[in-house]
C-alpha positions as a Markdown table, in Angstrom:
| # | Residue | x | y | z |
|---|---|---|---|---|
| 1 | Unk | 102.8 | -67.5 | 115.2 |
| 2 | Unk | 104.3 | -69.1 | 118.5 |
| 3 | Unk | 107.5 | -67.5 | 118.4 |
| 4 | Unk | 106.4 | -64.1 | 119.1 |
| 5 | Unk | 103.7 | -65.5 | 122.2 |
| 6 | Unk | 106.8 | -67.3 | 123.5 |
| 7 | Unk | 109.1 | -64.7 | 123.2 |
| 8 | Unk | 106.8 | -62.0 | 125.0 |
| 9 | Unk | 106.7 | -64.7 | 128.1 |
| 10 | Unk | 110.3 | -64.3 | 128.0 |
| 11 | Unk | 109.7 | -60.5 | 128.2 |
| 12 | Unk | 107.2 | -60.5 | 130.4 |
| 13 | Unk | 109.1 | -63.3 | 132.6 |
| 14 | Unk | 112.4 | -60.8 | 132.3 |
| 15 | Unk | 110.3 | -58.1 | 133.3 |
| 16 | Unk | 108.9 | -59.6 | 136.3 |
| 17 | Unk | 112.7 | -60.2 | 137.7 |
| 18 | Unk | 114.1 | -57.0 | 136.9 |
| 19 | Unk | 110.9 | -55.5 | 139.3 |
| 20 | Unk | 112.0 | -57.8 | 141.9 |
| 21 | Unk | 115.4 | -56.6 | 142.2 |
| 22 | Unk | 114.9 | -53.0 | 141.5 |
| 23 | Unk | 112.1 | -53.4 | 145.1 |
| 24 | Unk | 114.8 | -55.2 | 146.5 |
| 25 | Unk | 117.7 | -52.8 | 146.0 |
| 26 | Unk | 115.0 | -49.6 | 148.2 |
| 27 | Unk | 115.6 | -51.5 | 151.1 |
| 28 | Unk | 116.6 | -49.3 | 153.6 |
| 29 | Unk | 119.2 | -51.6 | 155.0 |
| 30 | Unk | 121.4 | -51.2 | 152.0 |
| 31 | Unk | 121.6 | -47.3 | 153.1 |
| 32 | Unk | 122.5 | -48.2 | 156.9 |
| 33 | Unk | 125.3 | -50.7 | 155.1 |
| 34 | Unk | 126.8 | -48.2 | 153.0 |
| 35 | Unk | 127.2 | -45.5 | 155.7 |
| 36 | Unk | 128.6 | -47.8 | 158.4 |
| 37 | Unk | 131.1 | -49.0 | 155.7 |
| 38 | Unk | 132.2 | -45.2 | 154.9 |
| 39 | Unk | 132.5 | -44.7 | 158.4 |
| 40 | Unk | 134.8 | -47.6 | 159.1 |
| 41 | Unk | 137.0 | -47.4 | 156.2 |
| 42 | Unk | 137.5 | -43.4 | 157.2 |
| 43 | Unk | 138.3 | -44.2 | 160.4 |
| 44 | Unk | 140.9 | -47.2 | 158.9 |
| 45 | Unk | 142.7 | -44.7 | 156.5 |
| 46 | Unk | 144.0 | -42.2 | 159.1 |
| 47 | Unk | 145.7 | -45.0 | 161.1 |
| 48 | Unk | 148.0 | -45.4 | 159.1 |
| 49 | Unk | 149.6 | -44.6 | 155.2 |
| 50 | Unk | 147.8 | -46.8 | 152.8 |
| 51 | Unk | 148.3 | -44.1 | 150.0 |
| 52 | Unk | 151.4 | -44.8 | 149.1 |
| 53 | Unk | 150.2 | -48.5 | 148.4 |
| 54 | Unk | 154.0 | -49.2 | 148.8 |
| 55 | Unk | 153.6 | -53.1 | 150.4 |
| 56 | Unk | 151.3 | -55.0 | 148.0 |
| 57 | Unk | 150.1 | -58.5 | 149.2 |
| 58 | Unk | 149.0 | -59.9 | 145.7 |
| 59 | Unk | 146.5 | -63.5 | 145.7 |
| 60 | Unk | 148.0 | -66.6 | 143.9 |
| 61 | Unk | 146.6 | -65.6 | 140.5 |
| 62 | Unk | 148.5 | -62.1 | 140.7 |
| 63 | Unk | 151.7 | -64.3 | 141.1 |
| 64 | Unk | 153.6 | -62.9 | 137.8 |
| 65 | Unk | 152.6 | -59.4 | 138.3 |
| 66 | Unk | 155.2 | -57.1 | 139.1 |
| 67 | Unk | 155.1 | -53.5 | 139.9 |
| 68 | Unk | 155.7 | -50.8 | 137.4 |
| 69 | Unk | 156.0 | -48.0 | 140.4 |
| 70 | Unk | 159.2 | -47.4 | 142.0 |
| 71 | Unk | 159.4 | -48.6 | 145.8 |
| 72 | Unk | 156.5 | -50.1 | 145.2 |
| 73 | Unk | 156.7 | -54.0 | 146.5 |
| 74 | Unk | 154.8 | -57.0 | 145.9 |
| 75 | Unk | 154.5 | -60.0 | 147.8 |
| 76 | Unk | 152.7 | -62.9 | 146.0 |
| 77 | Unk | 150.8 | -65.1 | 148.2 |
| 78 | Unk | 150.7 | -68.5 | 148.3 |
| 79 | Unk | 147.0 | -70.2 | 147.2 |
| 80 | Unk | 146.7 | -71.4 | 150.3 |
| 81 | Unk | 147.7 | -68.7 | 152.4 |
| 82 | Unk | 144.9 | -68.7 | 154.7 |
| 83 | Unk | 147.1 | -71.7 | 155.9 |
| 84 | Unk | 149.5 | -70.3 | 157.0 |
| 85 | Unk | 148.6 | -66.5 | 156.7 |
| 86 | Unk | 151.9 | -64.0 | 156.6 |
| 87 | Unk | 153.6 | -63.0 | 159.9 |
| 88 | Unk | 154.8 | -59.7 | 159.0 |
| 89 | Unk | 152.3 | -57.4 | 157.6 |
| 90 | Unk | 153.7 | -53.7 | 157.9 |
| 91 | Unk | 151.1 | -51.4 | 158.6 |
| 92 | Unk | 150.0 | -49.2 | 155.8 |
| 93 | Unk | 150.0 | -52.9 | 153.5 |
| 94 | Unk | 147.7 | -53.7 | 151.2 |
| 95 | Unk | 146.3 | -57.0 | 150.0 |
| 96 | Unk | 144.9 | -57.1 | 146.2 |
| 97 | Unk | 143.0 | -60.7 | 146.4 |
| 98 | Unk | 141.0 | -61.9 | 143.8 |
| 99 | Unk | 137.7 | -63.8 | 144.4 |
| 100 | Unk | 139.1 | -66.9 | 143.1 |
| 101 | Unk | 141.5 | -66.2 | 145.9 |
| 102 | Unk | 139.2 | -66.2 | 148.6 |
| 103 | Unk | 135.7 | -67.6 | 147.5 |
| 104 | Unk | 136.4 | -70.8 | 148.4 |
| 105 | Unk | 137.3 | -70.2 | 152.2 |
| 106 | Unk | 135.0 | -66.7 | 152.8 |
| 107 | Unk | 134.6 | -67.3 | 156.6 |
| 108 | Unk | 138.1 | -67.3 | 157.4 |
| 109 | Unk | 139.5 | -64.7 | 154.7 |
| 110 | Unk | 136.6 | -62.8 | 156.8 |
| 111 | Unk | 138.4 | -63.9 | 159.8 |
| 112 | Unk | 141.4 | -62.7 | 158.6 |
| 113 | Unk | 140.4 | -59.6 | 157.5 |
| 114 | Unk | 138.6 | -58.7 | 160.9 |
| 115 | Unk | 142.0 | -60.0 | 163.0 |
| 116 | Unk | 144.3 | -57.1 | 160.1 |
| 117 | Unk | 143.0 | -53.5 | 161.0 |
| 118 | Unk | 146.5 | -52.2 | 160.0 |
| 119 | Unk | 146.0 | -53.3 | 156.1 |
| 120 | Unk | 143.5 | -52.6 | 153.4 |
| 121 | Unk | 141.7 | -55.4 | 151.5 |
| 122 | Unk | 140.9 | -54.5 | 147.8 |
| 123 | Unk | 139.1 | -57.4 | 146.3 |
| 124 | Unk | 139.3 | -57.5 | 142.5 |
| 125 | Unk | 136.2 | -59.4 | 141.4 |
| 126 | Unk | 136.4 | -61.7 | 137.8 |
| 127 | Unk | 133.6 | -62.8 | 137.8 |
| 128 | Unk | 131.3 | -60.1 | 139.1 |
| 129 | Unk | 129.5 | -60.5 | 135.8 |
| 130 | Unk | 128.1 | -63.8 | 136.8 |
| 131 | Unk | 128.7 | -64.9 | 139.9 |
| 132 | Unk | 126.3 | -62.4 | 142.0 |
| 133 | Unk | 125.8 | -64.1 | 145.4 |
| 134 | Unk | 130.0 | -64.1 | 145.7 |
| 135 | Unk | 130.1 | -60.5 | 144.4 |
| 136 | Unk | 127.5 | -59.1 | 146.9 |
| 137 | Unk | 129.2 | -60.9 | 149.7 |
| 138 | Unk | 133.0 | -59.7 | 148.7 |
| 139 | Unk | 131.6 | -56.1 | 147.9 |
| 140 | Unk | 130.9 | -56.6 | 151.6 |
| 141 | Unk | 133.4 | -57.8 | 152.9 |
| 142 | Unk | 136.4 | -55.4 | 151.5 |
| 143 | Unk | 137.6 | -52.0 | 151.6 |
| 144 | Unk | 137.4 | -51.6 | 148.6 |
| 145 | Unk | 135.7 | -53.8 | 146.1 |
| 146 | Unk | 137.0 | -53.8 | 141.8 |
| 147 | Unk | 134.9 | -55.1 | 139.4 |
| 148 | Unk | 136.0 | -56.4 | 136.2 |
| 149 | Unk | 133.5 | -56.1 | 134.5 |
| 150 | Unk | 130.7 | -53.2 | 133.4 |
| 151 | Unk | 128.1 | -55.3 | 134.0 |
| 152 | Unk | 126.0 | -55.3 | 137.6 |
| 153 | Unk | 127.9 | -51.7 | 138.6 |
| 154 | Unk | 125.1 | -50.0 | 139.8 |
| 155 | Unk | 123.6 | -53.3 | 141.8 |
| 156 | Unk | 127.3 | -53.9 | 143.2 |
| 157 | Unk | 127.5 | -50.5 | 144.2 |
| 158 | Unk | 124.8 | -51.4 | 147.0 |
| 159 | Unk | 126.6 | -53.6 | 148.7 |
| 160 | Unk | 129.8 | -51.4 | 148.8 |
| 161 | Unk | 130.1 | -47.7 | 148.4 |
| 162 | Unk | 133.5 | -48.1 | 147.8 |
| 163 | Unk | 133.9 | -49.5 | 144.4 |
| 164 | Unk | 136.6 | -49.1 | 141.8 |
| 165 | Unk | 136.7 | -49.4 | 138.1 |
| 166 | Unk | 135.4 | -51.6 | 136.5 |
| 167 | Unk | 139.5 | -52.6 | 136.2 |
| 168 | Unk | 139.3 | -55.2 | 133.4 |
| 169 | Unk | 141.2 | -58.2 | 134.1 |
| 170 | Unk | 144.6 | -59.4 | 131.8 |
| 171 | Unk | 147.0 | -61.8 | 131.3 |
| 172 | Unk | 148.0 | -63.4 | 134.0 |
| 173 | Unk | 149.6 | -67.0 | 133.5 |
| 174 | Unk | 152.6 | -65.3 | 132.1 |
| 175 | Unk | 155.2 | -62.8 | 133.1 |
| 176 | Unk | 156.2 | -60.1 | 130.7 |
| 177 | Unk | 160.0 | -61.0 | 130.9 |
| 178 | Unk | 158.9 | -65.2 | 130.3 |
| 179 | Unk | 157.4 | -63.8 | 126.8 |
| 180 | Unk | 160.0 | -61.4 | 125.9 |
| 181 | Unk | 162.6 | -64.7 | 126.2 |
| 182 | Unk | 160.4 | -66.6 | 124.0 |
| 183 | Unk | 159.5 | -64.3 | 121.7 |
| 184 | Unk | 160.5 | -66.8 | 118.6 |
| 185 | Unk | 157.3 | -68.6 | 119.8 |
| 186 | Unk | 155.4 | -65.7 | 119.4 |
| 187 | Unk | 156.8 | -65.8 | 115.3 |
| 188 | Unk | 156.4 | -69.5 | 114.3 |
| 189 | Unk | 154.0 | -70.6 | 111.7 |
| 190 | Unk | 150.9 | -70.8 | 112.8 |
| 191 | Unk | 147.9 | -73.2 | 112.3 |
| 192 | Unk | 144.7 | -71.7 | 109.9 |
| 193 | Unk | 141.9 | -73.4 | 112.5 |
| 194 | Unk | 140.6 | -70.9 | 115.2 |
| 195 | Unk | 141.8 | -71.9 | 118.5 |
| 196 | Unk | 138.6 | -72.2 | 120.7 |
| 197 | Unk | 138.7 | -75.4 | 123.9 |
| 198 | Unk | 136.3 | -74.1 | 126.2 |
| 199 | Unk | 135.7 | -75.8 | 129.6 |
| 200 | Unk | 131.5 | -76.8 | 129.4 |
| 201 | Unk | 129.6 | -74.8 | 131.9 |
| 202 | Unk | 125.9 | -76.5 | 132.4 |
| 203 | Unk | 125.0 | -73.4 | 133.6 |
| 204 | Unk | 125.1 | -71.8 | 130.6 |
| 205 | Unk | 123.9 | -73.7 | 127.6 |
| 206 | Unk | 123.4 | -71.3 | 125.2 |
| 207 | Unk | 127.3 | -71.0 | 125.3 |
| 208 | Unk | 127.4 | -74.7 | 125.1 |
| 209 | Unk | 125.2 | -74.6 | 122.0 |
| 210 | Unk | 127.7 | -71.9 | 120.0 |
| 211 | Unk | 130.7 | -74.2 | 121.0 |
| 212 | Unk | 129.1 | -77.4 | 119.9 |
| 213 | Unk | 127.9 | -76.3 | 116.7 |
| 214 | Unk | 131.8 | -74.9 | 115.7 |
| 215 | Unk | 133.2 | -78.0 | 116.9 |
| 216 | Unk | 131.8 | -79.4 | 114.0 |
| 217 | Unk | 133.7 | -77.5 | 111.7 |
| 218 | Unk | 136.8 | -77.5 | 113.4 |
| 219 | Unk | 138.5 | -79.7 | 115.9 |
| 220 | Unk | 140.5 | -77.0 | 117.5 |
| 221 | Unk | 137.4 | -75.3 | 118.8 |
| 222 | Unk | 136.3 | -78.3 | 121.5 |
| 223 | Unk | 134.7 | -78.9 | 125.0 |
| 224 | Unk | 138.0 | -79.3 | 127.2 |
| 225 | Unk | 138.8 | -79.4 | 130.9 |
| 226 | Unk | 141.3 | -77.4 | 132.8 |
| 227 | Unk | 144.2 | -79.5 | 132.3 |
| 228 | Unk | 146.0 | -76.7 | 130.9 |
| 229 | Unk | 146.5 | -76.0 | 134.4 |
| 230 | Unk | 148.8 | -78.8 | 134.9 |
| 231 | Unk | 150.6 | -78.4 | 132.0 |
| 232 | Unk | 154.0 | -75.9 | 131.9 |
| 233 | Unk | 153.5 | -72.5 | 131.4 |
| 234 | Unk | 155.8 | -72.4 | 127.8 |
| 235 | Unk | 153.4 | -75.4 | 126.7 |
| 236 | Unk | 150.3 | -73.4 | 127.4 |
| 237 | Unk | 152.3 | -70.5 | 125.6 |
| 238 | Unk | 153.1 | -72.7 | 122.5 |
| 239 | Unk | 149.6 | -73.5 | 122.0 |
| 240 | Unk | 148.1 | -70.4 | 122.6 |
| 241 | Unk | 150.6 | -69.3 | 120.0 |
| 242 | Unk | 150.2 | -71.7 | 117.6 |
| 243 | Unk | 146.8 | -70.2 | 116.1 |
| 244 | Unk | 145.9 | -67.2 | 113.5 |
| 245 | Unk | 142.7 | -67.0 | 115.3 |
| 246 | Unk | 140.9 | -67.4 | 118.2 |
| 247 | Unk | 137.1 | -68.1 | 118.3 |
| 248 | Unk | 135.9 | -66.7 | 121.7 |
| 249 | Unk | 132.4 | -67.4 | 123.7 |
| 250 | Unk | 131.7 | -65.9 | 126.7 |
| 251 | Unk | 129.6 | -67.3 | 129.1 |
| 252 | Unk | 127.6 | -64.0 | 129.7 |
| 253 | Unk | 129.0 | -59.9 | 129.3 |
| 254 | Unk | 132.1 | -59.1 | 129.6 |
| 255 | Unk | 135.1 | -60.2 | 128.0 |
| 256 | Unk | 137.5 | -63.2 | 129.2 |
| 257 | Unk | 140.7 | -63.4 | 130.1 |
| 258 | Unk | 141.5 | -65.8 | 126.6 |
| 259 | Unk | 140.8 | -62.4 | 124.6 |
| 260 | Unk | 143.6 | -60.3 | 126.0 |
| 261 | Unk | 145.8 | -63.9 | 125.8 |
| 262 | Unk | 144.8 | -64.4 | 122.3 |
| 263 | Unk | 146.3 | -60.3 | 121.4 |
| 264 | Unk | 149.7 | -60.7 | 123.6 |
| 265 | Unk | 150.4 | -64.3 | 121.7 |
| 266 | Unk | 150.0 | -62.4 | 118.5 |
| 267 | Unk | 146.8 | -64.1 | 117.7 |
| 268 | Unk | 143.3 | -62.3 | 116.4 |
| 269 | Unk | 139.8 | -62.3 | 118.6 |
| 270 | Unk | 136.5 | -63.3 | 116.8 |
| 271 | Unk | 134.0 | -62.2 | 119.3 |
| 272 | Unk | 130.7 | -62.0 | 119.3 |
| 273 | Unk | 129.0 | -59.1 | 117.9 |
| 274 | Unk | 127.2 | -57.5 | 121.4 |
| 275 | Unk | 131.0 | -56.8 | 122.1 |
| 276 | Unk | 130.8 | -53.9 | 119.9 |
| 277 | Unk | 128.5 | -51.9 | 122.4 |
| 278 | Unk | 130.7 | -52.7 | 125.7 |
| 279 | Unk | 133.2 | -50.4 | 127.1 |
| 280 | Unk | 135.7 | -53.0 | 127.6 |
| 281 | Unk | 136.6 | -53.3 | 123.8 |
| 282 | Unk | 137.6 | -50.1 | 123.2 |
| 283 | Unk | 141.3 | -51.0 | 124.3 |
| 284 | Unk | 140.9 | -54.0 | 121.7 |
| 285 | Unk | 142.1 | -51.8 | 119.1 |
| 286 | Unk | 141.2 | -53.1 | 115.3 |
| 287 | Unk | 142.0 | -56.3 | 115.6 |
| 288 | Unk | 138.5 | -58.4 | 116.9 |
| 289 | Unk | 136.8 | -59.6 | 114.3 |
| 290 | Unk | 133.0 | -59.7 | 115.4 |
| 291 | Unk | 130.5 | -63.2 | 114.7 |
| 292 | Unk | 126.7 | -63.3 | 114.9 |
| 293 | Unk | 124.7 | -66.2 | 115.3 |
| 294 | Unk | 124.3 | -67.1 | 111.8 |
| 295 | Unk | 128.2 | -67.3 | 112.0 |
| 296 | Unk | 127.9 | -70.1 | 114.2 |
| 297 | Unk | 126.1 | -72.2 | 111.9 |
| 298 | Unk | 128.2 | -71.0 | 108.7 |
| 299 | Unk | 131.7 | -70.3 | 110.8 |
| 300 | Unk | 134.1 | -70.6 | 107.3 |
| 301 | Unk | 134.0 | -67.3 | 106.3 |
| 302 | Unk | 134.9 | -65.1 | 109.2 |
| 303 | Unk | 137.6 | -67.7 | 109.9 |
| 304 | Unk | 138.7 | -67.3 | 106.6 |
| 305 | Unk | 138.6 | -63.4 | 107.0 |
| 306 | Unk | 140.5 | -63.6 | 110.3 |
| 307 | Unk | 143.2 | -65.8 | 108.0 |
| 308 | Unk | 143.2 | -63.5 | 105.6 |
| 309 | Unk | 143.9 | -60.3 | 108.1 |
| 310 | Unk | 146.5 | -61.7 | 109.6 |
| 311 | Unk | 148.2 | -62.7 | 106.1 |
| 312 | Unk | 147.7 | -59.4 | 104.9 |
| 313 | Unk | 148.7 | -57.6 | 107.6 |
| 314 | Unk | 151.6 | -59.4 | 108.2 |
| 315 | Unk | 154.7 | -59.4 | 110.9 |
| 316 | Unk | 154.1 | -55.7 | 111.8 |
| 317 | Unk | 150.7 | -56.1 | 113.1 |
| 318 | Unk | 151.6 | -59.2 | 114.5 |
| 319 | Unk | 154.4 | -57.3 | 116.5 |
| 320 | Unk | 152.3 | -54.4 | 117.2 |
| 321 | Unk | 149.1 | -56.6 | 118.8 |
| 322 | Unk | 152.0 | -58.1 | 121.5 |
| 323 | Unk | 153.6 | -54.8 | 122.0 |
| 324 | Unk | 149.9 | -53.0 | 122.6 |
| 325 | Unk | 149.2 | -55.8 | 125.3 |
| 326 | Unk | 152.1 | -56.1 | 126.6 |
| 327 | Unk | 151.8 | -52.4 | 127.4 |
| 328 | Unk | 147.6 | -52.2 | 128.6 |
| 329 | Unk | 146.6 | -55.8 | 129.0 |
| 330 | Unk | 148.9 | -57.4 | 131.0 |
| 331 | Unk | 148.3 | -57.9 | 134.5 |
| 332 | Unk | 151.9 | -55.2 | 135.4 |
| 333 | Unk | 149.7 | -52.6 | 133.9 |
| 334 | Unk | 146.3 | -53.8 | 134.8 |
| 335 | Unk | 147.7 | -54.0 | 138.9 |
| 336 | Unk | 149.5 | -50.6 | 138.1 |
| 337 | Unk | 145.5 | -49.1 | 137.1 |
| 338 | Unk | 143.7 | -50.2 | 139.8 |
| 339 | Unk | 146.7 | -49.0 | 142.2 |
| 340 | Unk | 146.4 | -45.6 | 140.5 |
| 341 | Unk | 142.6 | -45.5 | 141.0 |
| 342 | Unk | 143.2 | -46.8 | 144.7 |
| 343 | Unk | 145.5 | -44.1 | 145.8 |
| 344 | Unk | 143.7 | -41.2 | 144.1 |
| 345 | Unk | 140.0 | -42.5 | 146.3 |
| 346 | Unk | 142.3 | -42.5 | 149.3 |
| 347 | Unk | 143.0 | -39.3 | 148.8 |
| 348 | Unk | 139.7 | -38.2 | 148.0 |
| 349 | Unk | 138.0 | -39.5 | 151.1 |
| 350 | Unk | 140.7 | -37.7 | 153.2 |
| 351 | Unk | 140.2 | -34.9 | 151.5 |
| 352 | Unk | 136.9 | -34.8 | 150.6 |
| 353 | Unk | 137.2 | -34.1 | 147.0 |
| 354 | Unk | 135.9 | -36.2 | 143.7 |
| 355 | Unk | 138.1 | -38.9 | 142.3 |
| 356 | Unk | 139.2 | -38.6 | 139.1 |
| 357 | Unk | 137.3 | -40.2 | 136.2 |
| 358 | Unk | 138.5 | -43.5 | 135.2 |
| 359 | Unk | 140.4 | -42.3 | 131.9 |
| 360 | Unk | 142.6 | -40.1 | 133.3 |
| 361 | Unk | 144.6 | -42.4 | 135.0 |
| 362 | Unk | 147.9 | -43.7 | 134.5 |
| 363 | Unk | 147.9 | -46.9 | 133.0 |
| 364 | Unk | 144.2 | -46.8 | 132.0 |
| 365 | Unk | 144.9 | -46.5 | 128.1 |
| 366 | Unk | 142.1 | -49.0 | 127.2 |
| 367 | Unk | 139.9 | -46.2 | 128.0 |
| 368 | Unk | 141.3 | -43.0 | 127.3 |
């Protein structure tokens, strides 16, 4: 009879937290935040045109994105760019910076920031599911802050009355026209393993648990580093390619970037089962194939299953999972969202009116 005494301390323990921060988010300060920041940001968007969103200064990660608007310009910056910051910023720019971007080197993208009244600074959070000290302190320190996540919108929201989305993030590591040229990777044979390396977080040892126990089942799903980073980007797409399946653990809510990879290489998600309750998996279409934790232990037959889909189903609905991401889960149509979303506040806080609801814009099909 310990199990249920141990898991009421958990309860009780969660409990206790969740009072903590719900005392902590009636402090008055958080009211005198999000009024000066309404203030300032009105009094930034009638110097100058930011509607248009016409010059877009996109972080490192955003390097293969390219715009899907016409006159629209992007200018990828370098990962260092705080180095050696650009010289000619037009006014009316915007900068779309993730907080890989600029977590590292806060004080001085602050800096930075402060020393650029003429441009907006969107910061499109990743990890605003988990990392909460960074969020709280980029929610505060942008224009305009995206999460990309569902989770944590409400405590976020504190820190920063201007928040879009949640804008999910996408693929990334690859243009659209690199896979359209390599599209006969995208149709080899493919291995019957799940394709799983996931970097080992201590953090988060529950995680650390699921990937152990399916790395004894198969060697494809493995602790790895992040030397994938060094490699060339038609390697990474090779391997990524190479698999029927992909076995996915997140490290908390929200889903990773490797689910969105694992549809635009043709591949098939097995996620875990909360997924079925999140907003963000309604763009995933049919194709996720959901585990529990008894699949952990016993991983065969949904990896079989997912073999067996992608047998059955054949070269159409291999076709059709590229085309549907290439279309809502790349990072053109992901940047193209959040643009949409940014222009239409804009005009809102001119104007006074509502925003739109998220659904209704262009380029938001996950959702609609």
């Amino acid at each position: 009879m310990n199990l249920p005494q141990t898991a009421y301390d958990l309860v009780n323990k969660l409990a206790a937290e969740a009072a903590d921060m719900h005392q902590l988010l009636q402090d008055p300060l958080l009211d005198s935040l999000a009024y000066a920041q309404h203030e300032q940001l009105l009094a930034k968007l009638r110097t100058a045109d930011f509607g248009a969103a016409r010059q877009v200064f996109m972080g490192a990660h955003l390097c293969h994105a390219r715009p899907t608007e016409p006159g629209r310009r992007y200018t990828a910056l370098a990962a260092d760019f705080l180095d050696a910051p650009p010289a000619d910023i037009p006014p009316g720019s915007v900068f779309l910076l993730l907080n890989n971007d600029i977590g590292k080197d806060l004080a001085r993208y602050i800096a930075f920031r402060d020393a650029h009244p003429q441009a907006l600074f969107v910061v499109w959070d990743w990890d605003s599911q988990h990392w909460l000290q960074m969020s709280t302190m980029l929610a505060m320190q942008s224009d305009f802050y995206v999460s990309a996540s569902s989770d944590n919108a409400f405590l976020l929201s504190h820190f920063n009355p201007h928040i879009l989305g949640p804008v999910f993030a996408g693929v990334h590591q690859w243009s659209r026209q690199f896979l359209f040229e390599r599209f006969d990777i995208l149709t080899a044979p493919r291995a019957q393993t799940p394709f799983g390396p996931h970097v080992h977080y201590a953090k988060y040892p529950k995680r650390s648990r699921a990937v152990a126990s399916l790395a004894k089942h198969f060697d494809s799903v493995r602790f790895a580093d992040n030397q994938f980073k060094s490699r060339t980007d038609e390697d990474n797409l090779r391997e990524w390619a190479g698999y029927k399946s992909h076995w996915i653990v997140p490290v908390l809510g929200g889903v990773p970037i490797r689910v969105y990879n694992a549809l635009i290489t043709g591949g098939i998600p097995i996620v875990p089962g909360f997924y079925r309750n999140l907003p963000e998996i309604a763009g995933l279409g049919a194709s996720p194939l959901f585990y529990e934790v008894h699949d952990l232990i016993e991983p065969q037959a949904i990896a079989a299953l997912a073999n067996q889909r992608f047998d059955s189903e054949g070269h159409g609905a291999l076709l059709q999972r590229i085309s549907d991401a290439m279309a809502t889960q790349h990072v053109d149509a992901r940047c193209a969202q959040l643009l949409a979303l940014l222009q239409d506040s804009i005009a809102g806080l001119l104007d006074g009116r509502a925003p739109l609801l998220p659904g209704h814009y262009p380029g938001a099909g996950e959702r609609r």
